[in-house]
Each structure stands twice: as structure tokens, then as C-alpha cells.
N, C-alpha and C positions, 0 to 999 in steps of 0.2 A: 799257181805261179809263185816265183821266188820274186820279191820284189825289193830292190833296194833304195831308199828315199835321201836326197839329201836335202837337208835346208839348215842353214847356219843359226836359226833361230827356231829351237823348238820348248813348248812350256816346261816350266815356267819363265824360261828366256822368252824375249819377246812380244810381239805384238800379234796381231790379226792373224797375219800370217803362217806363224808356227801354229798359232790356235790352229788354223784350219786344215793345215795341213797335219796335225794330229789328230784330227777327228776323222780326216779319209786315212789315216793307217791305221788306225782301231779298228775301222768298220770295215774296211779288208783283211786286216788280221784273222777277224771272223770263219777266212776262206781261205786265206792265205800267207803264207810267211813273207814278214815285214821286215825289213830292218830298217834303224835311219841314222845317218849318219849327221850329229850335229856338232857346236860348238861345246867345249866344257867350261862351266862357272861355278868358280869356286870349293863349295865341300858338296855341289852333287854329283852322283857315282858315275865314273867314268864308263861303266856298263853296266844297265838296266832293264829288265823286263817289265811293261808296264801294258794292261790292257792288253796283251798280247803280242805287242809291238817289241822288238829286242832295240835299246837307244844306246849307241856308240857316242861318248860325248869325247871329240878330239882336242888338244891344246891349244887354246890360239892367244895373241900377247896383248894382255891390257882391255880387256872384257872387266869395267868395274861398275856396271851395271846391270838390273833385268830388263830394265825398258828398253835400254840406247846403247846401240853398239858404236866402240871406237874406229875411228879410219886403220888403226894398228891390228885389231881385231877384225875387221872387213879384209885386210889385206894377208892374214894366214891363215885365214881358213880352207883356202882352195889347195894351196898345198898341204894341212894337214888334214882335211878330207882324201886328197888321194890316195894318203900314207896308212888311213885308217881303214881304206876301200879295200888297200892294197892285203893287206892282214885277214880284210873278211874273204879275199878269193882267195888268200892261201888254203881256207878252210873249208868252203864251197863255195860254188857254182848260182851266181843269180840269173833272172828272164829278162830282166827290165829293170833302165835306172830312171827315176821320176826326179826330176830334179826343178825345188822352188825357188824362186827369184832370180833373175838371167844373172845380176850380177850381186853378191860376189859367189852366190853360189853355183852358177853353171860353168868358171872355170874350175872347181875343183871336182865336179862330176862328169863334165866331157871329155878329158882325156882318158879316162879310167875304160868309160864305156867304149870308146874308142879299141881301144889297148881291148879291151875282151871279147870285142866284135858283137855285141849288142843291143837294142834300140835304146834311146835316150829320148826320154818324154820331158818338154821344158814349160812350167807352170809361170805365169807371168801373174805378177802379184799387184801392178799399178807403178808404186814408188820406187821397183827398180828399173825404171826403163823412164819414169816423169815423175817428178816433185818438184813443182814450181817455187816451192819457198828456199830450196837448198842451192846454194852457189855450184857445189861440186854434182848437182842431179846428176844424171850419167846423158842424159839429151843433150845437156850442155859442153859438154867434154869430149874432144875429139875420141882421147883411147879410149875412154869408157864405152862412148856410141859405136867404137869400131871390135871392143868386147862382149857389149851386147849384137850387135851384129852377126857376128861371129857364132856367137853361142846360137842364134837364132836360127842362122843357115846351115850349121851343122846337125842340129837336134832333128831327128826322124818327126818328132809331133810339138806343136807347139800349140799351148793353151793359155787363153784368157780368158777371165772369170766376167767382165765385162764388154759391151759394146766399147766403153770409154776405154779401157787398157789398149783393147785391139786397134782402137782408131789411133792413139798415142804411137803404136807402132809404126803403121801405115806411114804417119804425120813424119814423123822425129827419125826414123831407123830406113838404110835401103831396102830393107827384107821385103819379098811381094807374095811372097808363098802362104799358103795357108795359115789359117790359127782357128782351133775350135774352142769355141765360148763352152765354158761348164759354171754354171753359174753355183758359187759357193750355200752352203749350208749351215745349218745350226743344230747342236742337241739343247734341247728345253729339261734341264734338267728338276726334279722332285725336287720341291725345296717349300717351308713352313713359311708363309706372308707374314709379315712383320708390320707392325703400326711407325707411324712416325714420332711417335714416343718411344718406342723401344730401339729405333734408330737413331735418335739422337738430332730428327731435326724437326724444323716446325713446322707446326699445326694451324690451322684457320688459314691458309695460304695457300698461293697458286705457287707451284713448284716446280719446275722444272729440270731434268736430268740432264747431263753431257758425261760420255765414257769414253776413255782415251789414253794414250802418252801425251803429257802437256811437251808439246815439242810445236817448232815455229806453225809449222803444214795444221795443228789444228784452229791457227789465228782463233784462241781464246780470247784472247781482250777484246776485239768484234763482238764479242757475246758479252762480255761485264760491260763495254760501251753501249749495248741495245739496254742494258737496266737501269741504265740513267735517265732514259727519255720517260716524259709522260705516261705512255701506254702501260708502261714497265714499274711504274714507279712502288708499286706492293709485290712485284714479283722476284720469288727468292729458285736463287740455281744449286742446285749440289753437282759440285765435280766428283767425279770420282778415275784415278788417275795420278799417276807419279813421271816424272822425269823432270830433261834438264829447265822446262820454264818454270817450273812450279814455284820457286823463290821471288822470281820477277811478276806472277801472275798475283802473285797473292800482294806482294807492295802495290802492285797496282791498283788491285781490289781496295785495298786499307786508303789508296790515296784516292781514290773517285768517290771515298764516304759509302763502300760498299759491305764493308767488313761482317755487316750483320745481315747481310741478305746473300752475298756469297760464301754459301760452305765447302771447302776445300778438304774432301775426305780422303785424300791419299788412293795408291793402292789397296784394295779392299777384298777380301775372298770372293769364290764365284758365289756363294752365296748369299753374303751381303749386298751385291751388285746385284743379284737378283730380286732380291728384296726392295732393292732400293728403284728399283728400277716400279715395282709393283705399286712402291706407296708414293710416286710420282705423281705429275699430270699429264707431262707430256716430255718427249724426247726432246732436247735443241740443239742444234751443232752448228758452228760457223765456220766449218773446217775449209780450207782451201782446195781441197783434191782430197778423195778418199777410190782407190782402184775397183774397193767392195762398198765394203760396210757393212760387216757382220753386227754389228750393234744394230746398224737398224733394224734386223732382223728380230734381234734379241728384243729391241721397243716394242715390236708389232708384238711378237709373243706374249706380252702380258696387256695389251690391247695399248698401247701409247701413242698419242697422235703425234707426228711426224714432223718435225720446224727443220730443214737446213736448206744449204745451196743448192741451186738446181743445176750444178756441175761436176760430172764425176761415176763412179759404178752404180752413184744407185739410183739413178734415173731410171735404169731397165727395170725396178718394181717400185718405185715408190711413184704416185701420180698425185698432182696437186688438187688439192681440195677433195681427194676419196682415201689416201695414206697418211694427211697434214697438207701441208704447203711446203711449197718448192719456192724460193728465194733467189735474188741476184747476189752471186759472194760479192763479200768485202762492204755490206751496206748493214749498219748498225741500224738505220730505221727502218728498213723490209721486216729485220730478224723480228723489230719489236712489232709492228704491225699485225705479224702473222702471227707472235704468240696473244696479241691484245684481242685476235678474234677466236682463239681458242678459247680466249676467259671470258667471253661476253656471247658463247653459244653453246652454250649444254645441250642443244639437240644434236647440233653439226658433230660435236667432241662425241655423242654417243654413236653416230652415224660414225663416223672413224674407226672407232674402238671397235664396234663390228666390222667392218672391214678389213682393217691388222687381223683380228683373232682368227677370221676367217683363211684369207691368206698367208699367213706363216706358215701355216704346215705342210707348204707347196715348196716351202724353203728346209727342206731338212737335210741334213747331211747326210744320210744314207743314200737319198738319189745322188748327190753329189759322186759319193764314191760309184756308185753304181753305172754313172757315168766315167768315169776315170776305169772302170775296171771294163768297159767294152773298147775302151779306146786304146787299154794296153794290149788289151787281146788281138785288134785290129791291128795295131805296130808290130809285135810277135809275128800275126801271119804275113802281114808284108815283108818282111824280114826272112820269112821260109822263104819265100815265094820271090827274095831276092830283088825287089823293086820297090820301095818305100812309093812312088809317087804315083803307083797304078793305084794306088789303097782305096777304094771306095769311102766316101766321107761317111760316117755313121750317124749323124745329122741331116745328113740332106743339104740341101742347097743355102742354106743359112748359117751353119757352121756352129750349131746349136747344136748337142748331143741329146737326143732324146731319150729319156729312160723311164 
């Protein structure tokens, strides 16, 4: 298959999203010619081979970040997506456009696909369709919901990575048609364990990790507020993570007399986040909504017990008291409660750690794509065959891609 991908945010731009949506065009690249068509920032190359994958980076206005895209930069990317689409069919001929996040990127992938008469596959990533902490989320907004919509009812396939995304649909959007859950993936990349001496933070300590864009939706201060209570009171956190709260998060750290139990490591390589994640105790997150959560994935990978809210994508693999604990959001003394029993039970934390190491490898990205690459095949032959809606589900009755 020729496959063309769009997503407005692909690495080192961005979040979750682009990650993983770069890891299923690598691993179809394998098979197949990829292309993606994303945003451009600043001095990286406006076309690049990478991994296999060919990356079209198009112009769009006022991108002055990697973490956080602007409303000005959300609002040109669909039209200079079309324009860059339009330049790759001058050249040839694609099978299929895969297109991530309904908005802003499924208007500048569905008229293209339109206009060449072929299937459009729409990946649903969570935060573009619900994010409870943003004014402008697109549920809230008439043209937004009537954008997403749109993109929803016209796409030949449409997928979500979770039960939680798809039911957001359902909830928030008229759309009543179908959606096939592919639950995302992870590569565990080789990399040298590191002490926490050599990473620069301390020792004789219960630790705990959070990875992310410091932006409202991960209500970090939730989590500096659970290390003020009792339970918490020797336990130190490493962020790791850059954007817009990160100036506000760290005053606030300094002003709850945290400054030396909160370390604030920025942006960090995959590497180092790997490391850091290894010389941890346990994973913690207080996030409001998360659609996946690739990070938990990545905790489990190097055995990490599990602390966040029990709302969101990753309910469908993480279960309380056998992955960590599942928590009520927005409650600073759940968070701490659940991390004070991880420190006062070294058998239960060992029962864990076997459990994560166990099941991570059930989470790998290669099924992922392997699922996306039966479900393009299935949109192609519906598309022969001239009837998108006869298509047999490839999942079966659950809407689960099996692979």
C-alpha cells in the first residue's frame, strides 16, 4: 500500500500523539511506503527521510513551541496540509489517507481524500474531541463539535485508541456509526540503567516519577498538593516535562516549601526519561483526562507501580491494586494515600512490578500497526467493492481489532 498520514504534530513536535503516531508509520514503512504530512518548526527540514517514513513538514503561522501548539498554528495547518497533499499527488498516486486528531487535522485531510476518491481512515487521539480543562475543547464549541462531526461522518473508518475516547464520542458528538478501538503501543527502546547519582537526583528516598507537557489537563499542583500531607511527607517527585505551566508550577512548588523535594527536569531525551523512569519507585500522575497514556505503558515497561486517576484511556489496562491504584481525580489525599501504601509494602510493590513487566509486552506497537494495517486493507476493499458500510468489522462484535 501507498499510505499517506496526516497529523499536525509529529516528533519532535509534540506530545503522545505524534509519538505514536510515528511509531505505526515506521513499522509500516517496513511494508509499505509512508508518507506524513505534518506541521514545520523552525530549522527542521521541510522534507525528510526518516526510519523509512518520507516527512513533509508544511508552514503554518506562529508554531513557537515543541510542546504546545498555537490557536494561529491549529488554524493553518489544514489548509497548508492540502496544499502539501496537493504537490505529493502531482507526483503520485496514494491507497489511503490515515488521518490523527479529528480536529485540526481531519479538515485538512478530508477534502484532499475527497477530491482523489479514496478511503480516509480518522484516528481519534482523546483531546481532540474532549479536554475538560480547556475553554475552547472542541465538545464545547458549537463549530468545533459541528467540525468534528463532520470529519466523523465523512471518514470511511474511524478509530479510537480507547473505550474512554469512543464513549466521549457517543456522549458529546451526533455521530452513531461505528468506531474501532486499537489500543496504542510502545517501543522499549536498549538503553544503559543509570543510578540516581548519575542522574542527579536523590538517594535514600521514595521517588516518584510524572511525564508530560506541564499544561492545565495534567493538574500538576494536585500532585505537589498530595506532598504536603503526612503520608507524603519524605516523598520526593521528578517531573520530567516542559511547557506552558512549568514557571507557575515550579513557584508554586517553592511556595508550599517544596523546592527540595520537587525536581523539575525539563524536557529530557528518550533516554534519560528512560533512565529515570528505571531509577524510580513508582509512576504518579494527577492528570485530568489522558485519551491513552503512553507513559503508563512506558512505567510498566521497566516494572513501575502505577498511582493516577481512575478516569480516562487507561482504565482499559491498568487495574487497581494488580497495575498500582486507581484514584478519584482532583483529590490530593487519595493520590497520597495510594502512594503511602506503596512505601509501607515492599511485597505488594514486588507483586506489581511482576505484573507491569509481565504485561507490557502485550502493549507493543508493532501490534498496533498490525492492526491499522488490516483495517486499511479492509477500507481499500470496501472501497473496490464500492460500499464502505457492508465492510465486515475485523474485530468482531466489540470493535476491538484483533491481531
Amino acid at each position: 500500500m501507498k499510505l499517506l498520514i496526516f497529523n499536525y504534530e509529529y516528533p519532535p513536535v509534540g506530545g503522545g500523539g505524534g509519538v505514536v503516531s510515528s511509531g505505526i508509520a515506521e513499522e509500516l514503512a517496513q511494508r509499505h511506503r509512508v508518507c506524513v504530512v505534518t506541521s514545520a518548526y523552525r530549522d527542521l527540514p521541510h522534507r525528510e527521510e526518516r526510519a523509512g517514513v518520507e516527512i513533509v513538514r508544511v508552514p503554518v503561522v506562529a508554531r513557537h513551541d515543541l510542546d504546545v501548539a498555537t490557536l494561529r498554528s491549529l488554524l493553518t495547518y489544514p489548509p497548508a496540509a492540502w496544499l502539501g497533499a496537493a504537490r505529493l499527488f502531482r507526483r503520485e498516486r496514494f491507497d489511503i489517507i490515515n488521518s490523527h486528531f479529528a480536529v485540526p487535522t481531519g479538515p485538512g485531510s478530508l477534502p484532499f481524500a475527497k477530491l482523489a476518491g479514496i478511503p480516509h481512515v480518522l484516528s481519534l487521539h482523546g483531546g481532540d474531541i474532549y479536554d475538560p480543562s480547556k475553554r475552547l475543547s472542541p465538545h464545547r464549541l458549537g463549530l468545533l463539535r459541528a467540525t468534528v462531526n463532520a470529519a466523523l461522518r465523512l471518514s470511511d473508518r474511524v478509530v479510537a485508541q480507547s473505550t474512554n475516547t469512543r464513549d466521549n464520542v457517543y456522549r458529546y458528538y451526533s455521530y452513531r456509526g461505528p468506531i474501532d478501538l486499537i489500543p496504542l503501543g510502545i517501543r522499549k527502546p536498549a538503553f544503559e540503567p543509570a543510578t540516581r547519582e548519575e542522574l542527579g537526583l536523590p538517594t535514600g528516598v521514595f521517588l516518584g516519577v510524572t511525564v508530560g507537557r506541564l499544561v492545565a489537563r495534567k493538574a500538576l499542583d494536585v500532585l505537589l498538593r498530595a506532598l504536603l500531607l503526612p503520608e507524603c511527607a519524605c516523598v520526593h517527585l521528578a517531573v520530567i516535562g516542559a511547557g506552558p505551566e512549568s514557571d507557575r508550577l515550579q513557584g508554586l512548588a517553592r511556595d508550599l516549601g517544596l523546592a527540595d523535594r520537587a525536581h523539575f527536569l525539563g524536557r529530557v531525551s528518550e533516554t534519560r526519561k528512560w533512565q529515570t523512569l528505571g531509577a524510580s519507585d513508582a509512576y504518579v500522575s494527577s492528570t485530568l483526562h489522558e485519551g491513552f497514556g503512553l507513559v503508563y505503558l512506558e512505567a510498566m515497561a521497566v516494572g513501575l507501580p502505577v498511582v493516577t486517576p481512575d478516569y480516562g484511556g487507561q482504565i482499559d489496562f491498568l487495574r487497581d491494586g494488580e497495575s498500582g491504584f486507581l484514584v478519584p481525580p482532583g483529590q490530593p489525599a487519595a493520590l497520597a494515600q495510594a502512594i503511602a501504601r506503596l512505601r509501607g509494602q515492599p511485597e505488594l510493590v514486588a507483586r506489581i512490578r511482576q505484573n507491569n513487566l509481565r504485561q507490557a509486552p502485550e502493549h507493543r506497537i508493532e501490534r498496533c500497526a498490525e492492526a491499522y494495517e488490516q483495517l486499511f486493507e479492509a477500507a481499500l476493499e470496501a472501497r473496490a467493492r464500492g460500499n464502505t458500510a457492508s465492510v465486515a468489522n475485523p474485530s468482531g462484535g466489540d470493535g476491538r481489532v484483533k491481531v
